[in-house]
C-alpha positions in Angstrom: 5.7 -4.4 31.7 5.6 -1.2 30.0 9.1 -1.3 29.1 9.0 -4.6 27.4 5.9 -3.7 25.6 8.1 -0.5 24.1 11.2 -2.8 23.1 8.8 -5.3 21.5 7.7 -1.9 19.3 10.4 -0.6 18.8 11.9 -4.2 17.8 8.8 -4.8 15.4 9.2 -1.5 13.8 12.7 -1.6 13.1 12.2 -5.5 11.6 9.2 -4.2 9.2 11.4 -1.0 8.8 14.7 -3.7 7.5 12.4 -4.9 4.5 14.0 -3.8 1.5 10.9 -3.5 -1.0 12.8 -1.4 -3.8 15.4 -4.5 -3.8 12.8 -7.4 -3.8 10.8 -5.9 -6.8 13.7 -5.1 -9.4 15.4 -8.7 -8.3 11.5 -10.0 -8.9 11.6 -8.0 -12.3 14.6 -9.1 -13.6 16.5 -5.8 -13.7 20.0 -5.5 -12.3 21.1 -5.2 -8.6 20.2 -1.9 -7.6 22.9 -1.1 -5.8 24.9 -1.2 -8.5 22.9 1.4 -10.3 22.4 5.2 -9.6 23.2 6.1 -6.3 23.1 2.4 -4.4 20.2 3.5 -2.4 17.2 1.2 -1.9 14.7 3.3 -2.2 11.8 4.8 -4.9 14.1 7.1 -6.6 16.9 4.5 -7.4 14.2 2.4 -8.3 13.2 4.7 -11.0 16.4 5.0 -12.5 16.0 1.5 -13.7 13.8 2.9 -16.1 10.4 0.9 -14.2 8.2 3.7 -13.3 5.4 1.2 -11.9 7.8 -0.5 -10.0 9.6 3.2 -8.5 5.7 3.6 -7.2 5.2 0.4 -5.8 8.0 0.8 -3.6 7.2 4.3 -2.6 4.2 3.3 -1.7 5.5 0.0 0.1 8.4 1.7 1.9 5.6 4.2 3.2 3.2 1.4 4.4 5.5 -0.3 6.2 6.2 2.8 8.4 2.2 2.8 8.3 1.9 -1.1 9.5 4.5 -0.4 12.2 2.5 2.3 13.7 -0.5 0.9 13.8 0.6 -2.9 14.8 2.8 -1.6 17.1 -0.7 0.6 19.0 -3.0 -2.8 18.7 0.0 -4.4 20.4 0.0 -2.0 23.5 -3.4 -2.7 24.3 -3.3 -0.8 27.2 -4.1 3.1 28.1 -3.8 5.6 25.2 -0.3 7.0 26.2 1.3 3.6 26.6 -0.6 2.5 22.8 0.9 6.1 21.4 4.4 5.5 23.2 4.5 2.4 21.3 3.3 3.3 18.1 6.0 6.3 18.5 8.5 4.1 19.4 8.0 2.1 16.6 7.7 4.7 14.3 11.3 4.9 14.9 12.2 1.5 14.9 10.7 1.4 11.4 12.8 4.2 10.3 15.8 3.3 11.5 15.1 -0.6 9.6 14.8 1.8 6.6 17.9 3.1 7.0 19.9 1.0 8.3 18.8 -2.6 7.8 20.5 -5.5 8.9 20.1 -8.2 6.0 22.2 -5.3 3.8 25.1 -4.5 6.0 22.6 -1.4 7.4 23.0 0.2 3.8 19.6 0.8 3.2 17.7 4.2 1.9 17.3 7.7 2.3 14.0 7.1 4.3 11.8 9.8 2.9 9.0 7.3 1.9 9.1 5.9 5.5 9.1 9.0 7.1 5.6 9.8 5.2 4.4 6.8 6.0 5.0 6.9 9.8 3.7 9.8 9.9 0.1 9.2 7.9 0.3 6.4 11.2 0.6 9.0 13.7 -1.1 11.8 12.7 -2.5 11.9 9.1 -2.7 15.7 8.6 0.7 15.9 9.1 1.6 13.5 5.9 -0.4 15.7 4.0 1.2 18.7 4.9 4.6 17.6 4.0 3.1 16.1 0.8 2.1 19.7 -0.1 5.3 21.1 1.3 7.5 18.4 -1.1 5.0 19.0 -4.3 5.3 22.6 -4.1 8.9 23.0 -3.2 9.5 20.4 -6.1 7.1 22.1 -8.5 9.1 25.6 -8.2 12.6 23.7 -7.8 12.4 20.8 -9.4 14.6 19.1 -6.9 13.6 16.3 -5.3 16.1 16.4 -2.8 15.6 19.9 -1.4 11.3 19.3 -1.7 12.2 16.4 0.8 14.3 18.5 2.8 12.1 21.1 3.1 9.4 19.4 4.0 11.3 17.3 6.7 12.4 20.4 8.0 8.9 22.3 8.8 6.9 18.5 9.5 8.2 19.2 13.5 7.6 23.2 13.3 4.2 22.0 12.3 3.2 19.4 14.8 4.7 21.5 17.2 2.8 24.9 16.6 -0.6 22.4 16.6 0.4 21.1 20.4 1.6 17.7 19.2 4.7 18.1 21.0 5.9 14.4 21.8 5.7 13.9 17.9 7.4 17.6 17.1 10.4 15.2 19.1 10.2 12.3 17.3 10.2 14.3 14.1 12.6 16.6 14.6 15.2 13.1 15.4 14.2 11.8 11.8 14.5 14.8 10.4 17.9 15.1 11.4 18.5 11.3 10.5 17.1 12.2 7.2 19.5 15.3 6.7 22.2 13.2 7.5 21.2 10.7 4.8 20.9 13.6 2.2 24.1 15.2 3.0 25.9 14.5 -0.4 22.6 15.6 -2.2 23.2 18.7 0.3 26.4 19.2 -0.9 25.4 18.9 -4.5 22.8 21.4 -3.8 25.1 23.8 -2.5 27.5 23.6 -5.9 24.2 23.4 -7.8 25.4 19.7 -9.4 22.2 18.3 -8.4 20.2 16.6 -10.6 16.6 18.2 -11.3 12.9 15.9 -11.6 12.8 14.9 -15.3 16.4 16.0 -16.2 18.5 13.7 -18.8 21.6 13.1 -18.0 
């Protein structure tokens, strides 16, 4: 039983995960297929170079509430003792990232998933979005890379839930994080020969 409750979450996630918001909005608005834009990605900050800045924030904060939504359906779901409801919601936690990155409908080319990562965890454990909302606004206030503010962040989120005792979520963290490293790795590379393009930079 408990098994088919966690594939059901995990399933759930992964199909709230797949919804490509950044795609549906510009197609809604009129602009021009955003994968032929920028960098192909799906998410907020290919959004943004279409010039919309309303709609770049509407699917940040989208992307993160369907990572939210999964969590929290996924618990209400369970319905059963509070480690089988937080297995769930983990579990679909990573369903929903893993839609994010690698969604079906587009060939699982889909974004970088730092939007969804947020938003799963604000579904788990609140305190811990806020920390790596801190983490990302200061790296990105004394770097002024967006990139490296999400990398950084990614990187301590598990440290963090970790040192506080939350060690099944330090896990599941440390997995996206890794995912989401893998997913930056040309930004990484750009980083590394300092090509990267910086927050509010004209190119």
């Amino acid at each position: 039983m408990m098994i088919g409750i966690y594939i059901v979450a995990l399933v759930i996630g992964y199909l709230l995960g797949s919804i490509p918001f950044g795609l549906i909005l510009t197609k809604l608005a009129g602009t021009q297929d955003l994968r032929s834009i920028g960098s192909g990605n799906i998410g907020a900050t290919n959004v943004l170079r279409t010039g919309r800045k309303g709609l770049a924030a509407a699917t940040l904060l989208l992307d993160a509430l369907k990572g939210t939504a999964a969590v929290i359906i996924a618990a209400m779901l369970a319905n059963g003792t509070d480690a089988v409801a937080a297995n769930a919601a983990m579990l679909a936690g990573l369903g929903a990232f893993l839609g994010h990155l690698f969604p079906v409908w587009l060939k699982f080319k889909g974004g970088k998933g730092v939007a969804v990562y947020i938003g799963v965890l604000l579904g788990l454990f609140w305190p811990g979005a806020l920390v790596f909302c801190l983490l990302w606004l200061a790296t990105a206030f004394t770097s002024r890379y967006s990139s490296l503010s999400a990398l950084v962040a990614a990187f301590i989120t598990p440290i963090f839930l970790w040192w506080f005792g939350h060690s099944a979520l330090a896990s599941l963290f440390a997995v996206l994080t890794l995912l989401l490293f893998w997913m930056h790795r040309e930004n990484i590379k750009r980083l590394q020969a300092g090509t990267e393009g910086r927050i509010g930079e004209k190119k």
